[in-house]
KOLLO-125670 format. One record per atom (N, C-alpha, C): residue in three letters; x, y, z. Coordinates in steps of 0.1 Angstrom, whole numbers, padded with zeros to 4 digits, always signed. Layout:
// KOLLO-125670
ALAXYZ/...
This chain:
// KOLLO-125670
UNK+0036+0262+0598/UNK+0038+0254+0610/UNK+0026+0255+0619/UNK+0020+0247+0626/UNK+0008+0245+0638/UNK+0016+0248+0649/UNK+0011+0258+0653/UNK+0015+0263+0664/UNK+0001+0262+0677/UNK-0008+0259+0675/UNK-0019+0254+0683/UNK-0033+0245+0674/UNK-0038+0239+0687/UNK-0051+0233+0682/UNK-0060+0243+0676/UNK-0069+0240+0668/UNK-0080+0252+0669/UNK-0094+0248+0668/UNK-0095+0233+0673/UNK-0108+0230+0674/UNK-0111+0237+0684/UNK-0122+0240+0691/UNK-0129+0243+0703/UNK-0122+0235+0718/UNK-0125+0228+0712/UNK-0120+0213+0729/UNK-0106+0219+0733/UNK-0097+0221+0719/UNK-0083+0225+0725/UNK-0077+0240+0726/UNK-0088+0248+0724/UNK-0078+0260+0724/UNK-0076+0265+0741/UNK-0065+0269+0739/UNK-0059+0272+0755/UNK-0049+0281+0754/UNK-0047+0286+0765/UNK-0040+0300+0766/UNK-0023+0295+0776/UNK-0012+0300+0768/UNK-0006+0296+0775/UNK+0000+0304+0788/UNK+0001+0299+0798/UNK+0002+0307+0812/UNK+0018+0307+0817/UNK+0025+0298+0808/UNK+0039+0306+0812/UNK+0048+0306+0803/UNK+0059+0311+0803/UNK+0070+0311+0792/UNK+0077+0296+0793/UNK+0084+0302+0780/UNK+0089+0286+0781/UNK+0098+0284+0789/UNK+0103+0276+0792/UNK+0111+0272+0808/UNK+0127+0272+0797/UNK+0136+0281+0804/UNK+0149+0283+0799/UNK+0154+0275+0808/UNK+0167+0272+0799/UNK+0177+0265+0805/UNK+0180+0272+0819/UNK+0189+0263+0825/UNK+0192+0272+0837/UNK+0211+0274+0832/UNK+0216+0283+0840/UNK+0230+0280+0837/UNK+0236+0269+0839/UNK+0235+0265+0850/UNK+0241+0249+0853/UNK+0240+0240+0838/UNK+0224+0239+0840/UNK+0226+0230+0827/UNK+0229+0233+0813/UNK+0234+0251+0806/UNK+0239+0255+0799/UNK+0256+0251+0798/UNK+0258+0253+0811/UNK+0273+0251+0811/UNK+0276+0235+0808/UNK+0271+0227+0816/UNK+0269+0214+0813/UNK+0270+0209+0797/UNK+0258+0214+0788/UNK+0264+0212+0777/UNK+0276+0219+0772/UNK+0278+0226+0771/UNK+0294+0233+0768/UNK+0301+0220+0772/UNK+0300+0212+0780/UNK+0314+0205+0786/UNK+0310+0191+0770/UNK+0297+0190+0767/UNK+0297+0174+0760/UNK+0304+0175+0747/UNK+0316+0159+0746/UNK+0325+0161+0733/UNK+0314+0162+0718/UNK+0322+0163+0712/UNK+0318+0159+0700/UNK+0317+0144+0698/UNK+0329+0140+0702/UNK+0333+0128+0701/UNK+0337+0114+0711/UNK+0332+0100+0711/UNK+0336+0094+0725/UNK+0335+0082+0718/UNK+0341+0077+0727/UNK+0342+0061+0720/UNK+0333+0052+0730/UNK+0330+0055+0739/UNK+0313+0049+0747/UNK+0307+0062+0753/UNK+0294+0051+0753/UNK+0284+0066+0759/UNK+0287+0078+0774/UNK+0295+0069+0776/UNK+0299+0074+0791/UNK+0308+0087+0787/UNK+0313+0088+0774/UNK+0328+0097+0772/UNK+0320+0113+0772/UNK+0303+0111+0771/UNK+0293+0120+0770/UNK+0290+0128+0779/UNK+0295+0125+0790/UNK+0289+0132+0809/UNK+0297+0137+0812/UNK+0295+0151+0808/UNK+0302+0159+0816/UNK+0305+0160+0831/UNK+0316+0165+0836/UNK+0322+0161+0850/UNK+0307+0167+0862/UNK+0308+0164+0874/UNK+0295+0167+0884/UNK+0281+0159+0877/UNK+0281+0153+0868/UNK+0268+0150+0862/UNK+0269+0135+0862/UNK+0262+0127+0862/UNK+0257+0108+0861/UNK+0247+0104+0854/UNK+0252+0093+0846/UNK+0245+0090+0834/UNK+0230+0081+0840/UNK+0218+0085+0837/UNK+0208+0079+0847/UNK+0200+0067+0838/UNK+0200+0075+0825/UNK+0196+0058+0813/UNK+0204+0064+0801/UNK+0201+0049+0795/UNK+0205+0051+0783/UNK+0193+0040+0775/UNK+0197+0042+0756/UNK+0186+0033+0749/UNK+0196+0036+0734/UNK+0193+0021+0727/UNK+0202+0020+0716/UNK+0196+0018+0712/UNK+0198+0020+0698/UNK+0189+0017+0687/UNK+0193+0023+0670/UNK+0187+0020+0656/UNK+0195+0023+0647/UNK+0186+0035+0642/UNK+0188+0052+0645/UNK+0179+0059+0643/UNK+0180+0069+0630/UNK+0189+0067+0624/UNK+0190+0074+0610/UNK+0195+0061+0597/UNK+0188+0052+0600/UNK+0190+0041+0586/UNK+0203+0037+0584/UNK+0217+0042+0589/UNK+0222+0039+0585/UNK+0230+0021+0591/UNK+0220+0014+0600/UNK+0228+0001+0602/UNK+0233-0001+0612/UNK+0235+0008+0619/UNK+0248+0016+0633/UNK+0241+0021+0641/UNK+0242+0013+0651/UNK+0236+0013+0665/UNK+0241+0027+0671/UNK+0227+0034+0671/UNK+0230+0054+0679/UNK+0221+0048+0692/UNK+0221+0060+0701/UNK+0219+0062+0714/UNK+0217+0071+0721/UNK+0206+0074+0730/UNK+0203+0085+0735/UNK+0208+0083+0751/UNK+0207+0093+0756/UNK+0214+0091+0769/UNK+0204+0098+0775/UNK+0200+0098+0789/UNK+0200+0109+0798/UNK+0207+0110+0806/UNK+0216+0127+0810/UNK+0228+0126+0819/UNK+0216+0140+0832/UNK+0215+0133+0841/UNK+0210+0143+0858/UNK+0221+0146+0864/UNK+0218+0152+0874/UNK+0226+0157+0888/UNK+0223+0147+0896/UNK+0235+0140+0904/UNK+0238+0134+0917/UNK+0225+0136+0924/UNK+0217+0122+0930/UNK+0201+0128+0934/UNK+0203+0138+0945/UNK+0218+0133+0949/UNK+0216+0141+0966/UNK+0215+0157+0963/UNK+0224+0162+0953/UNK+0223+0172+0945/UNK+0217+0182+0946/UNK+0204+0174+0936/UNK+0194+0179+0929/UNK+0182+0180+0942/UNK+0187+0170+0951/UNK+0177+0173+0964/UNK+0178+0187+0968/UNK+0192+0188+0971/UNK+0195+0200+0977/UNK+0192+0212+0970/UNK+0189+0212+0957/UNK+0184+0222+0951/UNK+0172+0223+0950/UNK+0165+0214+0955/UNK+0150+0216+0960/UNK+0144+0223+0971/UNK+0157+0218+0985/UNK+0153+0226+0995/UNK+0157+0239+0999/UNK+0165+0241+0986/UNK+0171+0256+0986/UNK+0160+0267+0986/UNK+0149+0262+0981/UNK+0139+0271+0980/UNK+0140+0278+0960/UNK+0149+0275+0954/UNK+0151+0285+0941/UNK+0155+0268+0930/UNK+0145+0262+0934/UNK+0141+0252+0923/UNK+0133+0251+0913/UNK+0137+0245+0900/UNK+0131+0247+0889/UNK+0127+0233+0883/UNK+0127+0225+0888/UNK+0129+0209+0883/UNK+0140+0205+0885/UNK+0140+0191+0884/UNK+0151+0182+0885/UNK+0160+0186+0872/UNK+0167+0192+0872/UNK+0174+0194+0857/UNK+0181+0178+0851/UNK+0182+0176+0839/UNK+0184+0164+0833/UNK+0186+0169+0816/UNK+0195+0166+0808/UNK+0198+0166+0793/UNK+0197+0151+0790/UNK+0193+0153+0776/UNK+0192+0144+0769/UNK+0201+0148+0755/UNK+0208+0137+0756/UNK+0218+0130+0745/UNK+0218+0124+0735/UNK+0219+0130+0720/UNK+0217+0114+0711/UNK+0232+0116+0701/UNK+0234+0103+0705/UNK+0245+0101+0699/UNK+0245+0093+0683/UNK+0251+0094+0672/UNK+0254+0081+0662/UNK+0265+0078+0661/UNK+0264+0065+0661/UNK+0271+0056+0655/UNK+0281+0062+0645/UNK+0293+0054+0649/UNK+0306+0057+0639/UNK+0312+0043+0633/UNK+0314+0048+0622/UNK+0319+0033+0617/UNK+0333+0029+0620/UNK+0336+0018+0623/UNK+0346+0014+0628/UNK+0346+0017+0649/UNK+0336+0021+0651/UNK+0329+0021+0667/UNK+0335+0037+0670/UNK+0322+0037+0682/UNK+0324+0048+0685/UNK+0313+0056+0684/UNK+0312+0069+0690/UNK+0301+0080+0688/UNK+0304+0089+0678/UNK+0294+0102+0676/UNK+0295+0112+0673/UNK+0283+0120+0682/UNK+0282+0132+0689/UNK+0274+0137+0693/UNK+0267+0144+0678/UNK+0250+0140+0682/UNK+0241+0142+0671/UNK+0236+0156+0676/UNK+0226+0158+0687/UNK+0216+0166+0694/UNK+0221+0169+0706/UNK+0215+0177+0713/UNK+0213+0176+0728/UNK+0202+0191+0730/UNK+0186+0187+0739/UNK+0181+0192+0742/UNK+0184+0194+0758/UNK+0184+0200+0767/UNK+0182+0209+0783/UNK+0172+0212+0784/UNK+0157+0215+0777/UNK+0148+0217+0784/UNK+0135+0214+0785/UNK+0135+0199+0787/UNK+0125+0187+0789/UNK+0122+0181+0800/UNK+0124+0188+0809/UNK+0127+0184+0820/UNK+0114+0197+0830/UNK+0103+0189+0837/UNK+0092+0201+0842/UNK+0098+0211+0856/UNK+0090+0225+0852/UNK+0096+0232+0866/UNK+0086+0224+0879/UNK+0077+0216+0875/UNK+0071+0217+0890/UNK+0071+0195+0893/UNK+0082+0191+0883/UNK+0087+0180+0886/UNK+0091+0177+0901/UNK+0090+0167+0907/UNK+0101+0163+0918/UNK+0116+0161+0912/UNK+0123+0156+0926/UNK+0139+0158+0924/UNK+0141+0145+0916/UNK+0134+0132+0912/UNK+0140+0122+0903/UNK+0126+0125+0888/UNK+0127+0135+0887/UNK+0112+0139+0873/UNK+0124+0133+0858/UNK+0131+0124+0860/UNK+0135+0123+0843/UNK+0131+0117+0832/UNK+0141+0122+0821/UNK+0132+0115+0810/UNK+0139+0101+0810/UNK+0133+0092+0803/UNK+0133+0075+0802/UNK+0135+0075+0786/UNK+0147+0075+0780/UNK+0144+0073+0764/UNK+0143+0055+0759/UNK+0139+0054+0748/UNK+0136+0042+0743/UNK+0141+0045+0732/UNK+0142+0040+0720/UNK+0143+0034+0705/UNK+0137+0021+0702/UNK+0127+0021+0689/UNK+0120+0010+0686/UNK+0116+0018+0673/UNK+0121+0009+0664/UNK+0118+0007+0649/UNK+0120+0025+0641/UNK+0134+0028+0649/UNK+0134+0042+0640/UNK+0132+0051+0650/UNK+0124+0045+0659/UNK+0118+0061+0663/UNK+0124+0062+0676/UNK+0129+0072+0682/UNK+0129+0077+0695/UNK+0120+0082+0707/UNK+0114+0077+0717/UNK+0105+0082+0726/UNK+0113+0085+0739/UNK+0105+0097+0742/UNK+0112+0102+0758/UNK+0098+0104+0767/UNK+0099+0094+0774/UNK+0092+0095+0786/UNK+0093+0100+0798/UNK+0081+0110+0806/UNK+0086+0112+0821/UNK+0074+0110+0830/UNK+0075+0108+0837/UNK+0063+0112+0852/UNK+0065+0116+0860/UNK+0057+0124+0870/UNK+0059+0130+0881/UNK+0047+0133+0889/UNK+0048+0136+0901/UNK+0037+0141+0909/UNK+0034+0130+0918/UNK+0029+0132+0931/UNK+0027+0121+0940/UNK+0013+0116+0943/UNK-0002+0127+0947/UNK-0010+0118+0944/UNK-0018+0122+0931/UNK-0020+0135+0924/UNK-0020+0140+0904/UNK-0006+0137+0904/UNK-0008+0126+0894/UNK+0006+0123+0885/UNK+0003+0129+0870/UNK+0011+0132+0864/UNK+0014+0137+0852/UNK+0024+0125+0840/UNK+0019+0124+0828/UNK+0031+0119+0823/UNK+0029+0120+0808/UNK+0039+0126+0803/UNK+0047+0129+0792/UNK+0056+0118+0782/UNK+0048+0112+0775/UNK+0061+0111+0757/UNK+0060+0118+0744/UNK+0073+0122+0742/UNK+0076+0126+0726/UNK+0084+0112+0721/UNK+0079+0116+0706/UNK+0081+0110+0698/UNK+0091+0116+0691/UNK+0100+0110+0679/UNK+0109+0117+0670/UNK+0116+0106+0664/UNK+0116+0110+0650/UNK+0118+0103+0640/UNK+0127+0114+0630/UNK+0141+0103+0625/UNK+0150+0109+0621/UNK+0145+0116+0603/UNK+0146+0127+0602/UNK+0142+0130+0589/UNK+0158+0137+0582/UNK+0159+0130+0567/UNK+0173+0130+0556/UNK+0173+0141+0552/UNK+0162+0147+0547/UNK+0160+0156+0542/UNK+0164+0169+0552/UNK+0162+0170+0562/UNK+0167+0183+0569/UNK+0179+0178+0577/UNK+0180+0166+0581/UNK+0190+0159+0588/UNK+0189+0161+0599/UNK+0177+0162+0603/UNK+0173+0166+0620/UNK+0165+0153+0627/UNK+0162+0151+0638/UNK+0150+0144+0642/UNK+0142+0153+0647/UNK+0132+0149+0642/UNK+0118+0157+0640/UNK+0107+0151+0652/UNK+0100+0157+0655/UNK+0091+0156+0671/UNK+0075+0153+0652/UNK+0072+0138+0656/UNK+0061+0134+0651/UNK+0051+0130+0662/UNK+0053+0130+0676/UNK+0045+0131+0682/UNK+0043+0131+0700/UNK+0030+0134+0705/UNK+0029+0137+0717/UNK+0022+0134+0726/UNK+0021+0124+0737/UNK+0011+0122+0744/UNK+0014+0129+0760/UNK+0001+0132+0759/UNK-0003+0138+0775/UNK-0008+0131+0782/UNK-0008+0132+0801/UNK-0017+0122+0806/UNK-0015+0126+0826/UNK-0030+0134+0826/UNK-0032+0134+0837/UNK-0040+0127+0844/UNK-0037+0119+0858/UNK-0045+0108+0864/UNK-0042+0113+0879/UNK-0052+0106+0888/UNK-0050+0104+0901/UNK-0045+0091+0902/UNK-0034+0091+0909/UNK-0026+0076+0911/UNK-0032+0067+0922/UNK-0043+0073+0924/UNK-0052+0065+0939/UNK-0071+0070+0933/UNK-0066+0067+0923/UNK-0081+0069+0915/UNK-0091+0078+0924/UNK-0084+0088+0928/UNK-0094+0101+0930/UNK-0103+0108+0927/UNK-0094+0110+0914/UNK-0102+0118+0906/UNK-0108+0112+0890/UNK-0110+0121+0882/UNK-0113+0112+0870/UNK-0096+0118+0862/UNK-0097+0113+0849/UNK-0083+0110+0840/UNK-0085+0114+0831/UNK-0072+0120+0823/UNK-0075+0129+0811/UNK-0063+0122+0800/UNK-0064+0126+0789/UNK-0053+0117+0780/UNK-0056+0126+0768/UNK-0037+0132+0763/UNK-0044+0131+0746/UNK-0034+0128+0739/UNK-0033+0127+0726/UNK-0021+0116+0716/UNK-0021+0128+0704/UNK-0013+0136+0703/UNK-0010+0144+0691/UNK-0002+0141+0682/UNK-0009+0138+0664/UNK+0000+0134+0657/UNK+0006+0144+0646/UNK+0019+0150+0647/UNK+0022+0161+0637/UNK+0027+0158+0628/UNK+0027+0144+0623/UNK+0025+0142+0609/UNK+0017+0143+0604/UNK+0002+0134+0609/UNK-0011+0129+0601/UNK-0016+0143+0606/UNK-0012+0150+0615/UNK-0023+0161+0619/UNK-0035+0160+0630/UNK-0036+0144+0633/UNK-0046+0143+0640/UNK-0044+0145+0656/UNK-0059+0144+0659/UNK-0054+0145+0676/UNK-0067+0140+0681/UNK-0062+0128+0690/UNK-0072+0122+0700/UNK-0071+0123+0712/UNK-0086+0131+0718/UNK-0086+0127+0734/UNK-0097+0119+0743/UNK-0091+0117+0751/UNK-0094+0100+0760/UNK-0100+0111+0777/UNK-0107+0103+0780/UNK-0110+0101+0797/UNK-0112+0088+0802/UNK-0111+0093+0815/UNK-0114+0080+0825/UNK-0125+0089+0836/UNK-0137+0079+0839/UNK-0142+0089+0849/UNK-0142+0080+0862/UNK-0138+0082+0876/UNK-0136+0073+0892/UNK-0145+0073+0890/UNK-0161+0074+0887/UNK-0172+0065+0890/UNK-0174+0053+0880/UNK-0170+0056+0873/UNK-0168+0042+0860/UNK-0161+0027+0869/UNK-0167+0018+0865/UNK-0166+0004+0875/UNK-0153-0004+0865/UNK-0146+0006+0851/UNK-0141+0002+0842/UNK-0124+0010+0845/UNK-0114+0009+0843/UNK-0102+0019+0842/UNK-0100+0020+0830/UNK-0105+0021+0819/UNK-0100+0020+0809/UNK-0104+0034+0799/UNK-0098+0038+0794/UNK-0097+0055+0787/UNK-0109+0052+0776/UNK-0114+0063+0777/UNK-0126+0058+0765/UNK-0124+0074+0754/UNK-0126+0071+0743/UNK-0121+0082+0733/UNK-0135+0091+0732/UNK-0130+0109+0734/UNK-0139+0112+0735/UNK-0138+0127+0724/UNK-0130+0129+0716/UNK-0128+0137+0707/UNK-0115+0134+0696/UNK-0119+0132+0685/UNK-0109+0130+0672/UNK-0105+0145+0663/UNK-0099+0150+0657/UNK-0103+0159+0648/UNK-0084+0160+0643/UNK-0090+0166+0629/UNK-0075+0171+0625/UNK-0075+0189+0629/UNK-0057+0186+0632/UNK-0056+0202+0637/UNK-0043+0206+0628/UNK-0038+0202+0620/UNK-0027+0206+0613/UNK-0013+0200+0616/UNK-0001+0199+0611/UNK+0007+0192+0614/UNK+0017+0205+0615/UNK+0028+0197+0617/UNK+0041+0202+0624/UNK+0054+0201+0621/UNK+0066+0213+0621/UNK+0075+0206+0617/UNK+0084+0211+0630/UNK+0087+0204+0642/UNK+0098+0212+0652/UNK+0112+0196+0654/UNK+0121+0206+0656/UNK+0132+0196+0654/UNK+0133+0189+0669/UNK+0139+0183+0673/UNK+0144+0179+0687/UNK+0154+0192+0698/UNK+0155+0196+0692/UNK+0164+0208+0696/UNK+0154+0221+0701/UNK+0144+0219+0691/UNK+0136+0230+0698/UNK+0121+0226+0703/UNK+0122+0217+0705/UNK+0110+0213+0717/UNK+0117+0214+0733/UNK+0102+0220+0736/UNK+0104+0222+0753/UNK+0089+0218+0759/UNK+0093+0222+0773/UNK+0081+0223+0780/UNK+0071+0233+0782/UNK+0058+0235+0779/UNK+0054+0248+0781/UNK+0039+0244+0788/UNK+0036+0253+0802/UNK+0029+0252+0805/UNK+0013+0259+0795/UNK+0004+0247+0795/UNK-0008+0252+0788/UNK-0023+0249+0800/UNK-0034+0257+0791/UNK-0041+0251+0800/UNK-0050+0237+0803/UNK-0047+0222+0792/UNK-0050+0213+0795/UNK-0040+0202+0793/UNK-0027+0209+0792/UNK-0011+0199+0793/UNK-0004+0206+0788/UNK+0006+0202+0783/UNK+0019+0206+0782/UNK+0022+0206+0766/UNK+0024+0217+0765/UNK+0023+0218+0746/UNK+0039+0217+0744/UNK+0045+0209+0733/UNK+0059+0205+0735/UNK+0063+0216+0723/UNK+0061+0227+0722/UNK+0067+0241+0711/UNK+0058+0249+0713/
């Protein structure tokens, strides 16, 4: 299993542990059924469902769904100015499809969500053609933003993290812009810049190479701070 880059460009040291659940959002899962007949039967009590995204993600025909369930913003404010904040806490949900309607709880990850997020930092899931993506952003004038990828695999019966893009920018074109797209299937990995003196916005590719591929499930990807993004295991 690739557990880091090892070209030159990417090796990096990582500077913190991985971000543990917190109890709240431990306990929280404990409350999600197995079972619900709409996505809503999924949110546990104190918690609100902030998106959701349907789509058919293990072949079988039958519209599954991932959810994201947050804390009440006012909440999660309050847990900001408490001083003993860790991010906006937020789980994500995937449910399938049941024949004759209905869910089954598939997954649920708690730790996707950044410690140095603001109080609305959540993820955005999609479904398109199989695959699942979780999007986030954060930051007010360095913005940050984050998608995984994941694609249902038969064979282990898991959804599997095939891939990752990174992306730091100044959102008032301050500074120059960084980008990279990790693929743990093919193994490859491209990175992009933007430089603020460039008369162009547009990312220009500035390193390709293979670094090995990957196999981590959805369950055990997180957030971990590194030193040129956020390595998702």
């Amino acid at each position: 299993m690739r557990r880091g880059l090892t070209i030159s460009l990417f090796l990096f040291a990582f500077v913190s542990s991985t971000m543990a659940q917190t109890s709240r959002v431990e306990e929280a899962i404990k409350q999600i059924p197995i079972a619900g007949h709409v996505v809503e039967d999924f949110v546990p009590k104190g918690w609100v469902l902030y998106e959701k995204a349907s789509g058919d993600l293990n072949r079988d025909r039958l519209a599954d769904a991932a959810l994201t369930i947050t804390l009440p913003y006012e909440e999660a404010d309050k847990l900001k100015e408490s001083g003993d904040y860790k991010g906006a806490p937020n789980i994500v949900i995937v449910l399938f499809g049941k024949r004759g309607g209905g869910f089954t709880r598939f997954a649920v990850n708690g730790k996707l969500y950044p410690e140095d997020g603001d109080s609305r930092s959540y993820m955005s899931p999609s479904i398109k053609n199989g695959v699942l993506a979780l999007n986030n952003n954060w930051g007010d004038v360095t913005a940050t933003d984050v998608t995984y990828r994941f694609r249902y695999n038969a064979a282990t019966k898991k959804l599997m993290l095939i891939g990752f893009d990174f992306e730091e920018y100044s959102r008032a074109n301050n500074n120059d812009g960084s980008r990279s797209s990790e693929n743990y299937v093919t193994g490859m990995v491209v990175m992009y810049t933007k430089f603020r003196s460039s008369e162009s916005n547009d990312y220009q590719e500035i390193k390709r190479a293979f670094a090995g591929t990957a196999k981590v499930a959805f369950e055990e990807t997180v957030i971990r701070s590194r030193e040129y993004g956020r390595a998702p295991f």
